[in-house]
Structure formats: structure tokens, C-alpha cells
N, CA, C and O atoms as a printed pandas DataFrame, in Angstrom:
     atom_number atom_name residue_name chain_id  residue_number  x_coord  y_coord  z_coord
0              1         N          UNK        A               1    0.811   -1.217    0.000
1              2        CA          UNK        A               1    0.000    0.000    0.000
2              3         C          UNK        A               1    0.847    1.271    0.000
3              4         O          UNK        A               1    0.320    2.383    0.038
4              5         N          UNK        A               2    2.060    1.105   -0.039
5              6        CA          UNK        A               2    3.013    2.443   -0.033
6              7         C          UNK        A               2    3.175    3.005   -1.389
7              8         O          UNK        A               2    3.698    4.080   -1.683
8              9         N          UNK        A               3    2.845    2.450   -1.883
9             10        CA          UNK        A               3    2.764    2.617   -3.747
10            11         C          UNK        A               3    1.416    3.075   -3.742
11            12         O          UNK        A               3    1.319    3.925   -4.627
12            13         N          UNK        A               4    0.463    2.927   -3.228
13            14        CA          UNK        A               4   -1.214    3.715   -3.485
14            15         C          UNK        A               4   -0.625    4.945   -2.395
15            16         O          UNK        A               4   -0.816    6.059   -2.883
16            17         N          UNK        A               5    0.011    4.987   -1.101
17            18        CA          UNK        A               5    0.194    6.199   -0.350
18            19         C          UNK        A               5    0.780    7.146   -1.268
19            20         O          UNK        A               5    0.241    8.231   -1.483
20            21         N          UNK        A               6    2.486    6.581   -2.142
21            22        CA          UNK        A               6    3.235    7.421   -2.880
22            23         C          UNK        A               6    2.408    8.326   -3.734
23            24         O          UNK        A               6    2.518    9.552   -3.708
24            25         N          UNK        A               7    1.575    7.666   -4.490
25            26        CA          UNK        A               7    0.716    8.641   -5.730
26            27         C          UNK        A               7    0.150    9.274   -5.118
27            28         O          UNK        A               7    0.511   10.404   -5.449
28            29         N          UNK        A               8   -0.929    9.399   -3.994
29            30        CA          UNK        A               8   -1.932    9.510   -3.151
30            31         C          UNK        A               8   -0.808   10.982   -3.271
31            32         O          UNK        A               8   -1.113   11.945   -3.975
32            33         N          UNK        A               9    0.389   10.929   -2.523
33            34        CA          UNK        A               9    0.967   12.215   -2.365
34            35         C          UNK        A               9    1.283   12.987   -3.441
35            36         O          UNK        A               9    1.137   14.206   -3.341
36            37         N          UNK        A              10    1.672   12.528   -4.409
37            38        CA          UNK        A              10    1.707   13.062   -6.019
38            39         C          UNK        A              10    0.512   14.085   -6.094
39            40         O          UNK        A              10    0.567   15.313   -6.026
40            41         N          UNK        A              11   -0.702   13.175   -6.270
41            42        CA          UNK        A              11   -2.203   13.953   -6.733
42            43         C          UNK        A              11   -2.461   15.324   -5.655
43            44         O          UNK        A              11   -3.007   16.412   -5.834
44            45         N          UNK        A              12   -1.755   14.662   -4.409
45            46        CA          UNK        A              12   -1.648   15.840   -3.842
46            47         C          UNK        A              12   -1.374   16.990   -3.828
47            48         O          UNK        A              12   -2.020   18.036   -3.764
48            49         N          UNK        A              13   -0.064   16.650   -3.910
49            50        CA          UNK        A              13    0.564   18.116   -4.609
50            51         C          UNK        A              13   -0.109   19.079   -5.600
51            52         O          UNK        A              13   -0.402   20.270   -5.487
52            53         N          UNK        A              14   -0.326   17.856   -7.001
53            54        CA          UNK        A              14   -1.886   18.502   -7.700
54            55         C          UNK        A              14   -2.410   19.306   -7.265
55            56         O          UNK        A              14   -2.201   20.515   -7.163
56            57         N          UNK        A              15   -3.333   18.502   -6.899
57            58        CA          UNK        A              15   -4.926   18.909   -6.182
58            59         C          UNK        A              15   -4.411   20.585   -5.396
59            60         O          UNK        A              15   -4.854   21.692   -5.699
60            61         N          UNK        A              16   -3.261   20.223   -4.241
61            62        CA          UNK        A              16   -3.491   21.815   -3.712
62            63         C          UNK        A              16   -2.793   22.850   -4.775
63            64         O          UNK        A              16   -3.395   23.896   -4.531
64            65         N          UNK        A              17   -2.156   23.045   -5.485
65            66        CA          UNK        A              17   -1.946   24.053   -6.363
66            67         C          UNK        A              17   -3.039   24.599   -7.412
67            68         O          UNK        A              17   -2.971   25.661   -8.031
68            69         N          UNK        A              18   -4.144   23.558   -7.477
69            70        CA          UNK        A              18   -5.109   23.710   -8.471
70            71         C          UNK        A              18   -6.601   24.529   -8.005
71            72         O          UNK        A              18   -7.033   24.707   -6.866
72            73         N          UNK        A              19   -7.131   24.897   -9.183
73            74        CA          UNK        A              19   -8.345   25.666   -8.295
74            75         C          UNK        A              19   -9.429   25.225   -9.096
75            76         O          UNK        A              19   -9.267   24.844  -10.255
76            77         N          UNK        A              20  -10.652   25.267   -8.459
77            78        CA          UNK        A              20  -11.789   24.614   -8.892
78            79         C          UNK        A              20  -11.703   24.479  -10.198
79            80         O          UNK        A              20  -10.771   24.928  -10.864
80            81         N          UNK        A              21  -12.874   23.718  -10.743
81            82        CA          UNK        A              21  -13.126   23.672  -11.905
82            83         C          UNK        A              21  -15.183   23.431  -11.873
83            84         O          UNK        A              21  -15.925   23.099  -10.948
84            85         N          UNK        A              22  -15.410   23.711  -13.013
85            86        CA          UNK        A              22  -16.782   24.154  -12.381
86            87         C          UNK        A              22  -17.646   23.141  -13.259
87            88         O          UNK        A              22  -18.868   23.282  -13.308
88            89         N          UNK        A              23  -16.802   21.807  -14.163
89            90        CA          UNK        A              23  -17.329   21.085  -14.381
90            91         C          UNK        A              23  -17.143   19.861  -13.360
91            92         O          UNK        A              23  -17.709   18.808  -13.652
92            93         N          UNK        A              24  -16.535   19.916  -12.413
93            94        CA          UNK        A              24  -16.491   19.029  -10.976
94            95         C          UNK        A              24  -17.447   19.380  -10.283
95            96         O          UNK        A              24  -17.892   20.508  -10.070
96            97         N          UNK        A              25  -17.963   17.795   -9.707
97            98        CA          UNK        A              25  -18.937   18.440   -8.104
98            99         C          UNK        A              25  -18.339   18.294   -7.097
99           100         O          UNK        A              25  -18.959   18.537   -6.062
100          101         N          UNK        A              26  -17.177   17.929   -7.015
101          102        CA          UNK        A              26  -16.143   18.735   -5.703
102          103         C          UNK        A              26  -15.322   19.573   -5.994
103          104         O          UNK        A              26  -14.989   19.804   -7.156
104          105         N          UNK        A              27  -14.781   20.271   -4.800
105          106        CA          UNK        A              27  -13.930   21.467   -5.027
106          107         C          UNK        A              27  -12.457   20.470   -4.700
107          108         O          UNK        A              27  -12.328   19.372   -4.158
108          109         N          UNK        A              28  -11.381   21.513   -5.359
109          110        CA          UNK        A              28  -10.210   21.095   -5.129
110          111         C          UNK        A              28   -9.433   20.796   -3.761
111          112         O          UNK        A              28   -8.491   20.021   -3.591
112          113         N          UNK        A              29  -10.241   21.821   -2.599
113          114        CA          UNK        A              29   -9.839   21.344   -1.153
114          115         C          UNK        A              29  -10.501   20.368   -0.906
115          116         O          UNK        A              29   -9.938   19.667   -0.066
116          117         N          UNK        A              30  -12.146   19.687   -1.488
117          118        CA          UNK        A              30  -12.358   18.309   -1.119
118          119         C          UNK        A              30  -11.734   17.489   -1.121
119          120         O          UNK        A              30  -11.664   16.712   -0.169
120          121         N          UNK        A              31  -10.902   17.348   -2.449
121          122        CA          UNK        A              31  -10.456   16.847   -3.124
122          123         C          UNK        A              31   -9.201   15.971   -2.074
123          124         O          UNK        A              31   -8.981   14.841   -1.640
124          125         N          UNK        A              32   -8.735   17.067   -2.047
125          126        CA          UNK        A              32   -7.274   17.200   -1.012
126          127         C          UNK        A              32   -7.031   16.700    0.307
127          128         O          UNK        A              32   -5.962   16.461    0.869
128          129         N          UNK        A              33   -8.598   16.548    0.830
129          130        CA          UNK        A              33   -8.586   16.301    2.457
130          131         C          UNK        A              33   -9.094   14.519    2.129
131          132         O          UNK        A              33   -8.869   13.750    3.065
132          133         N          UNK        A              34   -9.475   14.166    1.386
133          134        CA          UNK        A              34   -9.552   12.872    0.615
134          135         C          UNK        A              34   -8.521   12.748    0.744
135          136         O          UNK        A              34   -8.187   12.201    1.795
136          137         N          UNK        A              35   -7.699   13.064    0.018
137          138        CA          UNK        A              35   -6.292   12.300    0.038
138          139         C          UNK        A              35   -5.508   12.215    1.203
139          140         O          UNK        A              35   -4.765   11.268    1.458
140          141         N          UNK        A              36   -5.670   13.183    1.889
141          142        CA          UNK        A              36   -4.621   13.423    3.190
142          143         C          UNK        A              36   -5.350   12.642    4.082
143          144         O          UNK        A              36   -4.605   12.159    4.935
144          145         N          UNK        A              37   -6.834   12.248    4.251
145          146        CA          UNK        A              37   -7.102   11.197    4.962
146          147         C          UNK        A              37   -7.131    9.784    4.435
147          148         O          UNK        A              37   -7.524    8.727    4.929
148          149         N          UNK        A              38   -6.706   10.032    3.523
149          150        CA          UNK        A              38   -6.577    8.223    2.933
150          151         C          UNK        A              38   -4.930    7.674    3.313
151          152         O          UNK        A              38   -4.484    6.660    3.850
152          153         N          UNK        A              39   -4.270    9.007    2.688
153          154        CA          UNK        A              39   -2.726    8.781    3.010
154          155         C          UNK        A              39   -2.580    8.799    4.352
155          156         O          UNK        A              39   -1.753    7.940    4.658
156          157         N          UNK        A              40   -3.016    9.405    5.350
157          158        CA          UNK        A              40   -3.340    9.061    7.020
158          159         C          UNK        A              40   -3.210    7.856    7.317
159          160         O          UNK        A              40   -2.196    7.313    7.757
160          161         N          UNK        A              41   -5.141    6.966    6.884
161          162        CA          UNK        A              41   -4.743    5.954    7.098
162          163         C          UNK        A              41   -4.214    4.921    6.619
163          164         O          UNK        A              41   -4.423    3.925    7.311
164          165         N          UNK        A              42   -3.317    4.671    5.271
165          166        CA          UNK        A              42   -2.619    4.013    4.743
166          167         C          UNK        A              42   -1.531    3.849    5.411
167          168         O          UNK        A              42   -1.088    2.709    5.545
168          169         N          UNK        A              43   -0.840    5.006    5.996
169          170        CA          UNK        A              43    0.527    4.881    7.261
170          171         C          UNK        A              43    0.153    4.459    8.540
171          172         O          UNK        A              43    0.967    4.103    9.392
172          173         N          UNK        A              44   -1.076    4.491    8.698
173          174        CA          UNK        A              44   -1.551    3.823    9.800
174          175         C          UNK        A              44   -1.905    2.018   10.066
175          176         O          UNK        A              44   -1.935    1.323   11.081
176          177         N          UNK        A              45   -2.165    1.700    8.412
177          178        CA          UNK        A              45   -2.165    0.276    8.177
178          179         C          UNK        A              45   -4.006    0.030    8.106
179          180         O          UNK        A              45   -4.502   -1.074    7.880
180          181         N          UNK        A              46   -4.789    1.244    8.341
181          182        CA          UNK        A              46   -6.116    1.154    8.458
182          183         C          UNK        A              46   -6.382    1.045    7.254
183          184         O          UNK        A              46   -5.588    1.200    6.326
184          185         N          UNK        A              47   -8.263    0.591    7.141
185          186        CA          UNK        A              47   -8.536    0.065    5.836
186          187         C          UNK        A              47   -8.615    1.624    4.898
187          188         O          UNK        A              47   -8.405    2.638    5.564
188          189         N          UNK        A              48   -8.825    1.751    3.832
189          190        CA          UNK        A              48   -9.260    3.390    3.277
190          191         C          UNK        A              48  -11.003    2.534    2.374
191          192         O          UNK        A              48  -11.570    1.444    2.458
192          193         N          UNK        A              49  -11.222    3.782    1.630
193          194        CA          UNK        A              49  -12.746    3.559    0.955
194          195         C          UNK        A              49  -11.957    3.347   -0.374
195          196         O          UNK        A              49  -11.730    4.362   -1.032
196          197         N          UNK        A              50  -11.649    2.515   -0.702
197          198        CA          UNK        A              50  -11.195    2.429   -2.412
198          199         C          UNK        A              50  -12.181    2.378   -3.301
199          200         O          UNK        A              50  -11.936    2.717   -4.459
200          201         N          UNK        A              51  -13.459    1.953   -2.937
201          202        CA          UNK        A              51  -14.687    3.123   -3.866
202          203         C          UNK        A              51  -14.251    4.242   -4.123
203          204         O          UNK        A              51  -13.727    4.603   -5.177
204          205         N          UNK        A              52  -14.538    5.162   -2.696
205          206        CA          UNK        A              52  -14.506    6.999   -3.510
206          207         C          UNK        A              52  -13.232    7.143   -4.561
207          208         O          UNK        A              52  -13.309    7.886   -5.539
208          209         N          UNK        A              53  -12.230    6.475   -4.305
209          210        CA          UNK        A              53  -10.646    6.802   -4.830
210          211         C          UNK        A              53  -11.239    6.635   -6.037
211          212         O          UNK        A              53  -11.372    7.455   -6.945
212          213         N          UNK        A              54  -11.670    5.220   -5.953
213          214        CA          UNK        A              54  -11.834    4.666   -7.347
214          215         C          UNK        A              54  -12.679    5.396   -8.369
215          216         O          UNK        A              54  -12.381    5.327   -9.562
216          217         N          UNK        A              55  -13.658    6.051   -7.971
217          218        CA          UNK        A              55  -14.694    7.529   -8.839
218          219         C          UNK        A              55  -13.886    8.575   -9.206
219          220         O          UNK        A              55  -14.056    9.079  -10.317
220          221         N          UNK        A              56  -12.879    9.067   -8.333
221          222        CA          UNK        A              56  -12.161   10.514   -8.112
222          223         C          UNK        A              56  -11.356   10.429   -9.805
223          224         O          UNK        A              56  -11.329   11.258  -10.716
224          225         N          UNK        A              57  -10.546    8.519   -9.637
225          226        CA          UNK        A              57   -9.870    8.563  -10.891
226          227         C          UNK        A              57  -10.643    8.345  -12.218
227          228         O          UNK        A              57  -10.144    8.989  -13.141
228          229         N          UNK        A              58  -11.641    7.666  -12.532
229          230        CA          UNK        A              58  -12.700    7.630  -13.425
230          231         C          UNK        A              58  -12.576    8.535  -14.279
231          232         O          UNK        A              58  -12.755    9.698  -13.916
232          233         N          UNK        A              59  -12.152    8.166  -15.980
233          234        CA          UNK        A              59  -12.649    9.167  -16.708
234          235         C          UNK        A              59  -13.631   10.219  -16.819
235          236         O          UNK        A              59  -14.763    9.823  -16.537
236          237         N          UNK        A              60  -13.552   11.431  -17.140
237          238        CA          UNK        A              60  -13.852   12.657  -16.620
238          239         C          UNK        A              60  -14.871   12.661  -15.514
239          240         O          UNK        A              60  -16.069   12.937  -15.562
240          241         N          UNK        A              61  -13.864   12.168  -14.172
241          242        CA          UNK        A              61  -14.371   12.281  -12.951
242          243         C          UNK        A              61  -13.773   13.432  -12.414
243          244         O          UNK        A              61  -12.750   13.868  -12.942
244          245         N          UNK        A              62  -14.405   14.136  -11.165
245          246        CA          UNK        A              62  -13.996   15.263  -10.791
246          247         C          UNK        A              62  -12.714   15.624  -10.553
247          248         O          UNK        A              62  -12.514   16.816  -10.321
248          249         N          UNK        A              63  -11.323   14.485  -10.558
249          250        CA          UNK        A              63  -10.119   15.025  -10.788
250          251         C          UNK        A              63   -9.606   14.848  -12.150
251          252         O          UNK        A              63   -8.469   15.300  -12.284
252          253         N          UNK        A              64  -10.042   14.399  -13.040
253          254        CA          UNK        A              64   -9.703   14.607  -14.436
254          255         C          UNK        A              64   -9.956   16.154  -14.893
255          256         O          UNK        A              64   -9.097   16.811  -15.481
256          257         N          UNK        A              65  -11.423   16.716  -14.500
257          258        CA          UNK        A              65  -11.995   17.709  -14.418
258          259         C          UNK        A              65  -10.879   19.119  -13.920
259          260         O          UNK        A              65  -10.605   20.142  -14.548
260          261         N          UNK        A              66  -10.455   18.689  -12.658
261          262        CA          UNK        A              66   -9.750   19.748  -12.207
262          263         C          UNK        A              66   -8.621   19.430  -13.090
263          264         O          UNK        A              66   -8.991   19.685  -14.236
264          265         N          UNK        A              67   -7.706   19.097  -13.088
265          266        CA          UNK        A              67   -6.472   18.422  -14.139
266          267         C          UNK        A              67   -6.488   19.016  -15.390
267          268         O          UNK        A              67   -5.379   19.334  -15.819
268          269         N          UNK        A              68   -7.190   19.188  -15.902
269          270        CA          UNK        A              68   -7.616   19.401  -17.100
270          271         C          UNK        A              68   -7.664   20.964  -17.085
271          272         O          UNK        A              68   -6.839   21.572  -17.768
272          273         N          UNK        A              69   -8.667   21.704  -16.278
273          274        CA          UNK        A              69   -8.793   22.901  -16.333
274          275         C          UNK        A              69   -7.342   23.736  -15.265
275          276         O          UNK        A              69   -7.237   24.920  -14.943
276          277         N          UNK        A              70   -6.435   22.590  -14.958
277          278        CA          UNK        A              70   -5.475   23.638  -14.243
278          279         C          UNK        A              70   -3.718   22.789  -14.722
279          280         O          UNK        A              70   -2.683   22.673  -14.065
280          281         N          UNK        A              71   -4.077   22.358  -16.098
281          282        CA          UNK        A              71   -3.027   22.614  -16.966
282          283         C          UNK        A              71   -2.706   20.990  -16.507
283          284         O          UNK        A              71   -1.969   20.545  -17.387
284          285         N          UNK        A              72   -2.922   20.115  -15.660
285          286        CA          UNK        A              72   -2.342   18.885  -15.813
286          287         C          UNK        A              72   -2.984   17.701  -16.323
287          288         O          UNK        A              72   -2.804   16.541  -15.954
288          289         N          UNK        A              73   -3.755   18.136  -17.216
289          290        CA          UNK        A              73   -4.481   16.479  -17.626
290          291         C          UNK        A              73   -3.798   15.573  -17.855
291          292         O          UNK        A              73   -4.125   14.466  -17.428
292          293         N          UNK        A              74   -2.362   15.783  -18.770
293          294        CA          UNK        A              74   -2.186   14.422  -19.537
294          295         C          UNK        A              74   -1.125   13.852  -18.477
295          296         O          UNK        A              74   -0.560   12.911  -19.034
296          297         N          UNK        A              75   -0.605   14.036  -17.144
297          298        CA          UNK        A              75    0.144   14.254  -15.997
298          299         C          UNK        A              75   -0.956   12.919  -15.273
299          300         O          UNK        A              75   -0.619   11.862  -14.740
300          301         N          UNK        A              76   -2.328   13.483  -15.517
301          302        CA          UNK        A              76   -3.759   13.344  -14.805
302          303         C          UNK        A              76   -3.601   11.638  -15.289
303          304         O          UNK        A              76   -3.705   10.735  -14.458
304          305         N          UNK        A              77   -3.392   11.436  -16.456
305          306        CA          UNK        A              77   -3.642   10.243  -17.425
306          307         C          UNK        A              77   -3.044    9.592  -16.696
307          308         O          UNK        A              77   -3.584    8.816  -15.908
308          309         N          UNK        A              78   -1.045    9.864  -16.858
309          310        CA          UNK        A              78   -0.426    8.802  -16.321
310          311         C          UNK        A              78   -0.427    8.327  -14.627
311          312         O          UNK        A              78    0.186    7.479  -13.979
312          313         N          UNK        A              79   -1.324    9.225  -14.356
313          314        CA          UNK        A              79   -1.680    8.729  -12.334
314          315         C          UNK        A              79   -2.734    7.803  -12.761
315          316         O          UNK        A              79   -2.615    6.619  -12.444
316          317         N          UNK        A              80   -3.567    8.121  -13.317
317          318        CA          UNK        A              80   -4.912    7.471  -13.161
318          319         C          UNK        A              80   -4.560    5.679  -13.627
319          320         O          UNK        A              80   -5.288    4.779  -13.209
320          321         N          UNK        A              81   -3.135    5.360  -14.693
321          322        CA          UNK        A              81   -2.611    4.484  -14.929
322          323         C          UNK        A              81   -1.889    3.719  -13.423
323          324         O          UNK        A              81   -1.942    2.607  -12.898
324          325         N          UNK        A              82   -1.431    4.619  -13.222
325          326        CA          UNK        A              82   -0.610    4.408  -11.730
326          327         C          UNK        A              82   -1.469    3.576  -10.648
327          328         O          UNK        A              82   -1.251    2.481  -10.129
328          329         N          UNK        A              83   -2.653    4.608  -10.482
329          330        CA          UNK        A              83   -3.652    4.379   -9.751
330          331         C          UNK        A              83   -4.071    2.839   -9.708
331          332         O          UNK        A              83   -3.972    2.052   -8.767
332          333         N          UNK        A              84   -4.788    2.544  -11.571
333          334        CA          UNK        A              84   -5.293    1.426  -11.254
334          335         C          UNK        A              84   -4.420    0.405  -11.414
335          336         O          UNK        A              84   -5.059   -0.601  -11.721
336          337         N          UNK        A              85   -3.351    0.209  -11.354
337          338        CA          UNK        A              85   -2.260   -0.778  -10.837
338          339         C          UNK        A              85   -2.244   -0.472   -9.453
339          340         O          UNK        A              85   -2.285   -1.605   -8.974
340          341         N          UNK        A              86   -2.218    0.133   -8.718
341          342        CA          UNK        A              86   -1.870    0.526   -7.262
342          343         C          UNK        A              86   -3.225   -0.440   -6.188
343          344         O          UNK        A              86   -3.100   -1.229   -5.251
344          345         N          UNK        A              87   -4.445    0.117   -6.909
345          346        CA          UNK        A              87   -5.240   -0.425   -6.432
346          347         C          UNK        A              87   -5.469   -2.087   -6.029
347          348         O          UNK        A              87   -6.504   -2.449   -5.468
């Protein structure tokens, strides 16, 4: 699971430099506190929701969405590759 934490911190980085996008129904700080509580409990050894993760990466799901409108989509692509190996 240190390989789903590693990216988890990647998208991170993302996510907080980025600012809404208004074809998402979350905002980019949702976005963000998702991750920082998943990466939480991943160092903790606790279970996470690999549902929500699994929507967030989903073709034009709300982080493709932000990605897209804040210059990193094709960045966006090769996580979402990452991702579903990680998973």
C-alpha cells in the first residue's frame, strides 16, 4: 500500500496548487482532504474507501476535471494508470 500512499501524495501536490473547476462536483480542497485522509490511514495500516478513490480517478471524474482545467491532464492520465495498478 506504499505505492497507493506514494501517488496519493503526487495527486496531492496537484490537487493543492489547483483551483476549482466548475465542471467538478467537488472542489479542489475536497479533493485534497480525501487524500490526506486516505494517506493518514494508509501509514496507519487502516482500511481506506477504495470506492470513492476509485470515482475521483474515473474518466472525466472530478479530478480529471480539475487536471484538465489547471493545466495537468495528460500528468492526470499517467496517475490514473498508476492508480489502477496501485489499487
Amino acid at each position: 500500500m506504499s505505492e497507493l500512499a506514494d501517488l496519493l501524495r503526487e495527486c496531492l501536490v496537484h490537487i493543492e496548487r489547483s483551483a476549482d473547476s466548475m465542471y467538478a462536483g467537488q472542489s479542489a480542497a475536497d479533493i485534497a482532504e480525501m487524500f490526506r485522509a486516505a494517506i493518514a490511514k494508509l501509514e496507519r495500516g487502516e482500511p481506506i474507501n477504495k470506492g470513492a478513490l476509485k470515482i475521483l480517478f474515473l474518466p472525466t471524474g472530478d479530478l480529471q476535471e480539475i487536471s484538465i482545467d489547471n493545466g495537468w491532464g495528460d500528468e492526470f492520465v499517467a496517475l490514473a494508470a498508476r492508480f489502477d495498478r496501485a489499487i
